[in-house]
C-alpha positions in Angstrom: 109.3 166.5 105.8 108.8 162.8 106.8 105.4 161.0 106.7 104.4 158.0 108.0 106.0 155.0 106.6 104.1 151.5 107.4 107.5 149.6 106.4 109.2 151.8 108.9 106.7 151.4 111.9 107.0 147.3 111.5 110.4 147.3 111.6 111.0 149.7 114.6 108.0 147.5 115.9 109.7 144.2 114.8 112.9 145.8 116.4 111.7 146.4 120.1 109.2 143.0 119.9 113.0 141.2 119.5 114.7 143.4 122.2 111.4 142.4 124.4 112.0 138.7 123.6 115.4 138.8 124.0 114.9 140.0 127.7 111.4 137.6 128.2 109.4 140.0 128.4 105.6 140.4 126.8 105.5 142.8 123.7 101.5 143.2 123.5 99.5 145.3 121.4 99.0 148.0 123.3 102.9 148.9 123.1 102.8 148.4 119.0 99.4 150.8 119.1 101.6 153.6 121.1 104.6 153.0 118.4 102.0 153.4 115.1 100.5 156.8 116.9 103.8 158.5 117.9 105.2 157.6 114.5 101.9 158.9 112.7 101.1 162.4 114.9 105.1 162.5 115.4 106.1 164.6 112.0 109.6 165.2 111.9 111.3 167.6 109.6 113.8 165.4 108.6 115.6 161.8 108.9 117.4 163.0 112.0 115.1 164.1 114.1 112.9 160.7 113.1 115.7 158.8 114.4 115.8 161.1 117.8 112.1 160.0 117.9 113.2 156.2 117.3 115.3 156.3 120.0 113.1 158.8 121.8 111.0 155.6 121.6 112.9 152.9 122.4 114.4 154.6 125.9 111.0 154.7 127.1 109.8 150.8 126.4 112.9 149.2 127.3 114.3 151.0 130.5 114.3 148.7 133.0 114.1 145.8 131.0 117.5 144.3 131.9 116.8 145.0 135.7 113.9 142.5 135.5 115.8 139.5 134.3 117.1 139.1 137.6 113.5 138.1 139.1 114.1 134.5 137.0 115.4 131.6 138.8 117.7 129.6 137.1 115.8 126.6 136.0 114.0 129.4 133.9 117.2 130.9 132.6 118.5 127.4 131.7 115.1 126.9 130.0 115.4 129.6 128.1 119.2 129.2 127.0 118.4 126.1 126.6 115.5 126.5 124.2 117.5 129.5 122.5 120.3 126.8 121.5 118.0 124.1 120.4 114.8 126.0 118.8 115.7 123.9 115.3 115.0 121.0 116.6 112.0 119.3 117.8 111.6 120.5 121.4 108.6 119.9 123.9 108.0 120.2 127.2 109.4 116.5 128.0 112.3 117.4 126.4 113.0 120.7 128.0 112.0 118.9 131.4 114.2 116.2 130.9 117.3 118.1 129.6 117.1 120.1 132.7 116.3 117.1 134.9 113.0 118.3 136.4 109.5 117.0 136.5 107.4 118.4 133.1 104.7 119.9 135.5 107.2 121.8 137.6 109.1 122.8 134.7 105.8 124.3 132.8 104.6 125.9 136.4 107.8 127.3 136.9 108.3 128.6 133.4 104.6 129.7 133.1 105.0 131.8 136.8 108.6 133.3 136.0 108.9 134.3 131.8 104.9 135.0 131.6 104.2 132.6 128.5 104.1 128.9 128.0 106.7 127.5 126.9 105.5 126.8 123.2 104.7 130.0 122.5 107.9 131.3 124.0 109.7 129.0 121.7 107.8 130.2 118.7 108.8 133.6 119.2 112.5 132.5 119.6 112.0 131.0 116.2 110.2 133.7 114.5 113.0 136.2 115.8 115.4 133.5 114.1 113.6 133.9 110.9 113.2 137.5 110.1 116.9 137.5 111.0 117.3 134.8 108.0 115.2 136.7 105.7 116.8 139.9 106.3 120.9 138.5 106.3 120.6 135.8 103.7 119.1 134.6 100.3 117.4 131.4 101.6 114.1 130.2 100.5 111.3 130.5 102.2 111.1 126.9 102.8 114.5 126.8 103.7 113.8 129.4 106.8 111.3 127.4 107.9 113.3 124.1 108.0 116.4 125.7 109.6 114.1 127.5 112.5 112.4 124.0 113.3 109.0 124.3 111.6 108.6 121.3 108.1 105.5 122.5 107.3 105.6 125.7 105.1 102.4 126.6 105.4 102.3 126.8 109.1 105.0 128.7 109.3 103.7 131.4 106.9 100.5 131.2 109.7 102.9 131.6 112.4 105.0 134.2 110.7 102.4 136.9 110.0 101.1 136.5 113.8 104.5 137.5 114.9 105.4 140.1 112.5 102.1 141.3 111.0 103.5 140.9 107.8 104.0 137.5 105.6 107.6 136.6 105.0 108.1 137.7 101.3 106.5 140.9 102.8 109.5 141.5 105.6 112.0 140.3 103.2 111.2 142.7 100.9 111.7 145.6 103.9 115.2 145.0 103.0 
């Protein structure tokens, strides 16, 4: 009979947060509360019917999801593809603004109104969802993550790392 895992309830967690992102939308902690309770008064008899309950799970937080893409205007989709391609490198608001030849206060506004979050934060989320990918598919060091997802500064990125994922890097790494 399974029991509840922790391991198991951050990644499925970890996996919707990234589905969330992917479509701009806000994974809050009321939707990672729902996930820990259903997996914990949830007992299933075996690793099938926890995987039906997985599933089970993610039907109900992402239907509709794609359908609400459409409310963003382009400037925000360019924002975002454009911050997708270019989260290793230094990017701020000027240089957003600028790629996408718009005034920075429009651009923010804009963003702000359409995706829900400011831009910085919404860029640290694309490069936290860059990182666990790295620390689950390869061997790099810690360090090494950091650098290629656009944060020097190691310690910061441990900070920033555990806010996102609840756990500290070596901690997902070692999920896999």
């Amino acid at each position: 009979k399974y029991s509840f895992d922790e391991a198991l309830c951050r990644q499925v967690t970890g996996v919707m947060r990234g589905r969330f992102l992917y479509y701009n939308e806000t994974f809050d902690h009321t939707m990672e509360t729902a996930i820990r309770e259903r997996l914990q008064t949830e007992r299933c008899a075996s690793i099938e019917e926890l995987k039906r309950e997985v599933a089970a799970l993610s039907r109900e937080f992402l239907a509709g999801l794609p359908a609400r893409v459409h409310r963003l205007s382009s400037l925000s989709r360019q924002a975002i593809e454009y911050l997708r391609k270019n989260y290793a490198q230094p990017v701020g608001l000027n240089d957003l603004a600028a790629a996408l030849n718009v005034a920075p206060a429009y651009m923010s506004r804009v963003f702000n109104q359409e995706v829900g979050v400011r831009i910085p934060a919404y860029l640290t989320r694309v490069r936290m969802e860059k990182a666990r990918q790295l620390l689950k598919d390869t061997h790099l060091k810690i360090s090494e993550v950091a650098r290629q997802v656009g944060i020097e500064n190691i310690q910061y990125f441990h900070v920033l790392f555990k806010k996102e994922a609840s756990v500290s890097p070596q901690e997902y790494r070692s999920m896999f």
